[in-house]
NURO-541232 format. One record per atom (N, C-alpha, C): atom name; residue number from 1; x, y, z; residue in three letters. Coordinates in steps of 0.02 Angstrom, whole numbers, plus 32768, in hexadecimal, padded with zeros to 4 digits. Layout:
@name CA resi NUM u X v Y w Z resn ALA
...
END
This chain:
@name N resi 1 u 26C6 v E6DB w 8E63 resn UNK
@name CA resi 1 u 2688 v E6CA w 8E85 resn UNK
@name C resi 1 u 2682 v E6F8 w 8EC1 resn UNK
@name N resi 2 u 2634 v E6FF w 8ED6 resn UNK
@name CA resi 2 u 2636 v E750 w 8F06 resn UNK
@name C resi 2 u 2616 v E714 w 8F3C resn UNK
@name N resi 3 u 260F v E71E w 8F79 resn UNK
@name CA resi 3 u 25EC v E70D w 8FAB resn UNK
@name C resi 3 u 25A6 v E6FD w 8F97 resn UNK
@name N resi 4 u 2574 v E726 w 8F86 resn UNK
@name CA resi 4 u 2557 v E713 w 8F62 resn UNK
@name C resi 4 u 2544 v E6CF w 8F43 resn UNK
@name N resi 5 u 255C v E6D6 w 8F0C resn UNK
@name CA resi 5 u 2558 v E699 w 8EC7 resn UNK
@name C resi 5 u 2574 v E668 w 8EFE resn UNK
@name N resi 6 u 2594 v E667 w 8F2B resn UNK
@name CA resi 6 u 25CD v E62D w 8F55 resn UNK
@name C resi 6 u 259A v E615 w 8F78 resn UNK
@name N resi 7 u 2576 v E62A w 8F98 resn UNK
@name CA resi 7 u 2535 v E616 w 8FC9 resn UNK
@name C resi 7 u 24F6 v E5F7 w 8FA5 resn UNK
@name N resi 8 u 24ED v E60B w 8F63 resn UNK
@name CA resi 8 u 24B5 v E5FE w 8F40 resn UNK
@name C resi 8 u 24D8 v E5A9 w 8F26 resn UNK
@name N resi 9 u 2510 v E5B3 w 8F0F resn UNK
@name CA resi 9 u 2548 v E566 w 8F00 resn UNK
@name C resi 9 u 2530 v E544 w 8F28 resn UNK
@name N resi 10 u 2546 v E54E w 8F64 resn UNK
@name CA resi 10 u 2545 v E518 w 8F9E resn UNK
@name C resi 10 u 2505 v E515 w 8FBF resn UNK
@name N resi 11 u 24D2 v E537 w 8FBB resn UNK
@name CA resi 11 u 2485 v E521 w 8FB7 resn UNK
@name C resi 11 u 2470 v E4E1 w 8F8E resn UNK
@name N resi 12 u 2493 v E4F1 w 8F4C resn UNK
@name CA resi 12 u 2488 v E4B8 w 8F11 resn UNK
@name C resi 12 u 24A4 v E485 w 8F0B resn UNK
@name N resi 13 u 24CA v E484 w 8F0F resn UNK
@name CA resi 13 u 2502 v E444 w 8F17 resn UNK
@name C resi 13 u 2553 v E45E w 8F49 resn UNK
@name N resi 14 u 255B v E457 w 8F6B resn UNK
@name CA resi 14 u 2591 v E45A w 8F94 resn UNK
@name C resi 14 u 25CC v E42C w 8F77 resn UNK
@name N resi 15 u 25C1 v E3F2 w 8F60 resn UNK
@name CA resi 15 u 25F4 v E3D5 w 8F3C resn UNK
@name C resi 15 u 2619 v E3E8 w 8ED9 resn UNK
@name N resi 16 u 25E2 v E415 w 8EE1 resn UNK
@name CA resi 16 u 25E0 v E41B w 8E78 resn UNK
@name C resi 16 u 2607 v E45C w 8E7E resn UNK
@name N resi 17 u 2628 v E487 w 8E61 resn UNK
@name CA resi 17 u 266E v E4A6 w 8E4A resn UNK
@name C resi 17 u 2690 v E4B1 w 8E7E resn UNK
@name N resi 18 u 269E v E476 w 8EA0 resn UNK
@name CA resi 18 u 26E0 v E480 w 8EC4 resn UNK
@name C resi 18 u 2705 v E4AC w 8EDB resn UNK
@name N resi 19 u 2728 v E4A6 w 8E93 resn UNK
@name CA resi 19 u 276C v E4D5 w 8E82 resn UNK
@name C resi 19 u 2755 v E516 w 8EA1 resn UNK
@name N resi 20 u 2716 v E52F w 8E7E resn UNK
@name CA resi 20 u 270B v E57A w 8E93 resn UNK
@name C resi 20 u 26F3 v E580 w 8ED8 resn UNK
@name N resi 21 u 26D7 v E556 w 8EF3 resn UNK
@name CA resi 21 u 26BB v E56A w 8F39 resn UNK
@name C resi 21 u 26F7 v E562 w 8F67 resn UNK
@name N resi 22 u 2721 v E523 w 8F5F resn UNK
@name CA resi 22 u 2773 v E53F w 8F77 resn UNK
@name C resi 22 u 279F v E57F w 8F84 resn UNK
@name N resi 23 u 279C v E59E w 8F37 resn UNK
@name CA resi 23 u 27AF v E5D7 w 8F2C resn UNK
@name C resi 23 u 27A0 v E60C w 8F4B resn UNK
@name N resi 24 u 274C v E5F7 w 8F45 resn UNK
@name CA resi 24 u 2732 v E642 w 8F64 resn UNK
@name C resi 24 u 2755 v E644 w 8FBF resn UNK
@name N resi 25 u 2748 v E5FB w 8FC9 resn UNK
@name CA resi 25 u 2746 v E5F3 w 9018 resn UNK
@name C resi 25 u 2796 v E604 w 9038 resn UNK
@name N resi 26 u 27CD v E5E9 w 9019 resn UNK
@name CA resi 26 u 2804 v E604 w 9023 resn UNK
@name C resi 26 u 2811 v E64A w 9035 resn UNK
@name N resi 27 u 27E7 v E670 w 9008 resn UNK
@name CA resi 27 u 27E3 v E6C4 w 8FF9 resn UNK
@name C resi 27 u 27B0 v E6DE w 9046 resn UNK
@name N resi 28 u 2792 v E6CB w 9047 resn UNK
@name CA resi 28 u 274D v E6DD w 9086 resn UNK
@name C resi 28 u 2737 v E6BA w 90BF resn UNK
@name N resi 29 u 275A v E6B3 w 90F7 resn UNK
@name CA resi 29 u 2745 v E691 w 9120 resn UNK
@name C resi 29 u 26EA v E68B w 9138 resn UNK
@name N resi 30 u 26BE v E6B2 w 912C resn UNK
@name CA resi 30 u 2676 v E6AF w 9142 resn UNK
@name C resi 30 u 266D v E66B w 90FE resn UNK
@name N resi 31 u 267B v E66E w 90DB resn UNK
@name CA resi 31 u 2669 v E62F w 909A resn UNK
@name C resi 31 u 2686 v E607 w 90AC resn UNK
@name N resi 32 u 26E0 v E5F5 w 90CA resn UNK
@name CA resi 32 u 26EB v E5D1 w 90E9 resn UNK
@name C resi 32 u 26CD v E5AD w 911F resn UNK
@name N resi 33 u 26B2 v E5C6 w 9144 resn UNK
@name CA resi 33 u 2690 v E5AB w 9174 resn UNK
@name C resi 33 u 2654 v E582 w 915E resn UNK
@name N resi 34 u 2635 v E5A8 w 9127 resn UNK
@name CA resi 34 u 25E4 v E57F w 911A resn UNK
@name C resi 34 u 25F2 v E547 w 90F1 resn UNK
@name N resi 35 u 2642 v E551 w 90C9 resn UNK
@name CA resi 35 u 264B v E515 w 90A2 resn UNK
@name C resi 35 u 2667 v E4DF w 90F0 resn UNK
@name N resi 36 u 2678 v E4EA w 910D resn UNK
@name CA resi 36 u 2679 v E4A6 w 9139 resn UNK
@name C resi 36 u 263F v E49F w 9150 resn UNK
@name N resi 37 u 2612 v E4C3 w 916E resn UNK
@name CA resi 37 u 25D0 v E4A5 w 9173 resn UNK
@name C resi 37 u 25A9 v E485 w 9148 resn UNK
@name N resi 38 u 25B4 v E494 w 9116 resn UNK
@name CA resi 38 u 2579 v E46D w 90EA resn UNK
@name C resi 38 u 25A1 v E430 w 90C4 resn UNK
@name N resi 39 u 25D2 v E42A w 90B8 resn UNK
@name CA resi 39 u 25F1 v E3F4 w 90AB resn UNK
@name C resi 39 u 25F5 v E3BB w 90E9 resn UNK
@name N resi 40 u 25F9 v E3DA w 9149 resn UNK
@name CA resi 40 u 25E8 v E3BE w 9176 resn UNK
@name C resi 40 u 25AB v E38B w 9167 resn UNK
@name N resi 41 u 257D v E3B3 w 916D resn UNK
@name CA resi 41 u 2529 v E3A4 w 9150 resn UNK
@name C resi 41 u 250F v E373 w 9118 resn UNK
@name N resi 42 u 2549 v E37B w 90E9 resn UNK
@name CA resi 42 u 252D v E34B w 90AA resn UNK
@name C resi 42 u 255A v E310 w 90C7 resn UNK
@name N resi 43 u 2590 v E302 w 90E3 resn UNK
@name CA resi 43 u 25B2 v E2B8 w 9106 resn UNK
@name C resi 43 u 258A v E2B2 w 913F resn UNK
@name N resi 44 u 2566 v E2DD w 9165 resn UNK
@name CA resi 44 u 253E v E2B6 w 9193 resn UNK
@name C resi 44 u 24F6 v E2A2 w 9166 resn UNK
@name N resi 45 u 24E3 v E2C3 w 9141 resn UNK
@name CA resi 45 u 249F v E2AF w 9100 resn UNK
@name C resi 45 u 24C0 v E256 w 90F7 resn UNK
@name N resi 46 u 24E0 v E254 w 90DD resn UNK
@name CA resi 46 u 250E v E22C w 90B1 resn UNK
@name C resi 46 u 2512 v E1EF w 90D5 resn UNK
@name N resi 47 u 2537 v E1E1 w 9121 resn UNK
@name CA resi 47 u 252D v E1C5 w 9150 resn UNK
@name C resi 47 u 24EF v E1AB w 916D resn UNK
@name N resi 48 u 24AE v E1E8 w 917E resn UNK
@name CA resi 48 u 2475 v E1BE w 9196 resn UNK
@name C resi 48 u 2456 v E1A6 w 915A resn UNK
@name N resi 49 u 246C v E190 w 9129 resn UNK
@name CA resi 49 u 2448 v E178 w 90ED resn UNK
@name C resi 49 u 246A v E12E w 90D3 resn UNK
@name N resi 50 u 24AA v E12F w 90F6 resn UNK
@name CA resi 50 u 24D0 v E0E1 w 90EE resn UNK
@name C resi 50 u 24B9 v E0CB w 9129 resn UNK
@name N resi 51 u 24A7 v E0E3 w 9167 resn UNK
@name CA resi 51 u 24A2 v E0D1 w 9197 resn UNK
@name C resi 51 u 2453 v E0A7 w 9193 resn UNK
@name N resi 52 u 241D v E0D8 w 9180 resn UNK
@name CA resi 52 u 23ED v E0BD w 915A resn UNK
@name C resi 52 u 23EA v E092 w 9135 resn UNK
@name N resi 53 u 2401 v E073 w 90FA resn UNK
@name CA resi 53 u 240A v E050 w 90DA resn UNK
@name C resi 53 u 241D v E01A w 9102 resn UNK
@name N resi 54 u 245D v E015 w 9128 resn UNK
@name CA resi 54 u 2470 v DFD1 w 9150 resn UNK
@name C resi 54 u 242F v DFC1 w 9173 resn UNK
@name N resi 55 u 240C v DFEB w 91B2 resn UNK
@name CA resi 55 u 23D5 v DFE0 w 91B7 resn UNK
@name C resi 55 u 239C v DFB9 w 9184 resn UNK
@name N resi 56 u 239B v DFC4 w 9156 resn UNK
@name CA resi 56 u 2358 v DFA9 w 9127 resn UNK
@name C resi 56 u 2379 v DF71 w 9111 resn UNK
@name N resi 57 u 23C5 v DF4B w 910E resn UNK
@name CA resi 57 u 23D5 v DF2B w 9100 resn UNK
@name C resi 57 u 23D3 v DEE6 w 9138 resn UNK
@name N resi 58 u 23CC v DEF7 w 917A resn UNK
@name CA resi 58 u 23CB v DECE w 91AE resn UNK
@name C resi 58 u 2383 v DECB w 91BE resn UNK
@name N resi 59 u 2359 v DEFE w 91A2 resn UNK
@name CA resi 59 u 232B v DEDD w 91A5 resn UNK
@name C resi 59 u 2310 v DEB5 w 9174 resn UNK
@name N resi 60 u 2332 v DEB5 w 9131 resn UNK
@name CA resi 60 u 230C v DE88 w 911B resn UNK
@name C resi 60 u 232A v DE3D w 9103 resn UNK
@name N resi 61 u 235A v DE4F w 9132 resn UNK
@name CA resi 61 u 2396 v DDF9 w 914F resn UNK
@name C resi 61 u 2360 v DDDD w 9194 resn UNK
@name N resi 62 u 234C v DE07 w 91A8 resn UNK
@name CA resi 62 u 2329 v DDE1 w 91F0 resn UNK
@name C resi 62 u 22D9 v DDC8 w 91F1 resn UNK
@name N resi 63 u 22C4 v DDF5 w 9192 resn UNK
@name CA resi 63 u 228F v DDD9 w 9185 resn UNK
@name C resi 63 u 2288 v DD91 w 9157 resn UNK
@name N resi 64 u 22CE v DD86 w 9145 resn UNK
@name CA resi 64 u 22CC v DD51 w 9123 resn UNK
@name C resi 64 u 22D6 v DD19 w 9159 resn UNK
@name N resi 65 u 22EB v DD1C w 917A resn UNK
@name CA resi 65 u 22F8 v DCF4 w 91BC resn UNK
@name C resi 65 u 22A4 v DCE7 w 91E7 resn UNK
@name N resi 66 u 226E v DCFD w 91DB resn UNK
@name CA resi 66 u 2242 v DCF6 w 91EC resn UNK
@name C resi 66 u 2229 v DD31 w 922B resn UNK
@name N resi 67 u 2256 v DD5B w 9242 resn UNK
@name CA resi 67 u 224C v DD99 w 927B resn UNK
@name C resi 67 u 2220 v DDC2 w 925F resn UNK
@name N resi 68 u 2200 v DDCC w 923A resn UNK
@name CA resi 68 u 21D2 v DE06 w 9209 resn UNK
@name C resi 68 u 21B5 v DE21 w 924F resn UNK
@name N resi 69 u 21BA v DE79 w 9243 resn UNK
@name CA resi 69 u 2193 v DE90 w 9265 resn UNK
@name C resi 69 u 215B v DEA4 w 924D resn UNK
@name N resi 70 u 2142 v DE97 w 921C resn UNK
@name CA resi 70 u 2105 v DEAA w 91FE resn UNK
@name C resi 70 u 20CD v DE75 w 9225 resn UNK
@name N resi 71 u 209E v DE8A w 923E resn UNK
@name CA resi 71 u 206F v DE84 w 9271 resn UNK
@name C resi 71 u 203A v DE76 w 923E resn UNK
@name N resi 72 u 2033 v DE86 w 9203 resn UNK
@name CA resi 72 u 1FF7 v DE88 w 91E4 resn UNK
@name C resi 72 u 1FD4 v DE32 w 91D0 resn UNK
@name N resi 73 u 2003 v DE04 w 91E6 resn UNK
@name CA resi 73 u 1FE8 v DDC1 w 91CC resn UNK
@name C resi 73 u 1FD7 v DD97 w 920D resn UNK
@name N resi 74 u 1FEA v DDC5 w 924D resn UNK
@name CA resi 74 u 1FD3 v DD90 w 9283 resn UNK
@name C resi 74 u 1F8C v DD8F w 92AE resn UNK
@name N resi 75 u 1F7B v DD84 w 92E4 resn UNK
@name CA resi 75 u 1F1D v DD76 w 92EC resn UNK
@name C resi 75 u 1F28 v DDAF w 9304 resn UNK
@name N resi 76 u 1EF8 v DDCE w 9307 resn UNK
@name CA resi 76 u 1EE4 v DE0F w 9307 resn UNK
@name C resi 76 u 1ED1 v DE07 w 936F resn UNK
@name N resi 77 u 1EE4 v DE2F w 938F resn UNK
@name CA resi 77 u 1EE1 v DE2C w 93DD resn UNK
@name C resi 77 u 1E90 v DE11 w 93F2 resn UNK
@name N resi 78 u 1E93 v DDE9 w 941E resn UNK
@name CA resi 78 u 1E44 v DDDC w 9445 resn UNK
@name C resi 78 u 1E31 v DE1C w 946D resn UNK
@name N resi 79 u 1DEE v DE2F w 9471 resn UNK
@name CA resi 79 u 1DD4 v DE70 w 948C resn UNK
@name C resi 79 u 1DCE v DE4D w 94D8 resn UNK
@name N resi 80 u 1DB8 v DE91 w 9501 resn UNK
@name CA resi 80 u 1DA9 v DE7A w 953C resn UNK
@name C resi 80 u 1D6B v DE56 w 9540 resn UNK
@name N resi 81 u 1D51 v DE56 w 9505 resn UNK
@name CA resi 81 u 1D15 v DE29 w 950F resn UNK
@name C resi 81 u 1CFE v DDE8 w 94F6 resn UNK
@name N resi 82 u 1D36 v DDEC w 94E4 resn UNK
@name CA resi 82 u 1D46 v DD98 w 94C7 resn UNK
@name C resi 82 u 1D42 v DD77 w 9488 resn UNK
@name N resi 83 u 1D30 v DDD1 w 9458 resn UNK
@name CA resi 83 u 1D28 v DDCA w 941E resn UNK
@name C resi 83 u 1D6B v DDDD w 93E6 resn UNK
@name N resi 84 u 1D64 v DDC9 w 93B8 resn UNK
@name CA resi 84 u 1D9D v DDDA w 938A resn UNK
@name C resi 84 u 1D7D v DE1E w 9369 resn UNK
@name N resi 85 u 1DB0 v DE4E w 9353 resn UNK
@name CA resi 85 u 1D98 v DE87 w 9328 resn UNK
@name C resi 85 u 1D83 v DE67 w 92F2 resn UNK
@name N resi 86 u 1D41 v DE78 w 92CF resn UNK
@name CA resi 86 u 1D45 v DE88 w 9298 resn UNK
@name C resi 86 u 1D1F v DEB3 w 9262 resn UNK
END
């Protein structure tokens, strides 16, 4: 594998032939380096997406509990003029 093809790899999948992007990276420190960056990158990807998930999960524990932030079912604000929108 040339630098090259190694960069175009880890554009595409950073986790998919391993073995060879190892190889190459052992051999070349500049590939070395981008293979820790982008493997960095896909565990922080990876992370704000469980992190997300727990999020959507508390919210929708706090909507069963009756906390809904959805605004769309309550009276709509009084104007300054004493009228309701409508």
């Amino acid at each position: 594998m040339n630098c090259l093809s190694f960069r175009r790899q880890l554009l595409v999948d950073p986790q998919g032939r391993q073995a060879e992007l190892q190889a190459h990276a052992a051999q070349c420190a500049t590939c070395a380096r981008a293979l820790k960056r982008a493997l960095a990158f896909e565990a922080s990807l990876k992370a704000a997406l469980l992190l997300d998930d727990a999020d959507d999960e508390d919210d929708a524990h706090r909507e069963g509990e009756g906390e809904s932030d959805d605004r769309s079912d309550a009276d709509p604000p009084k104007s300054a003029y004493g009228v309701n929108g409508c």
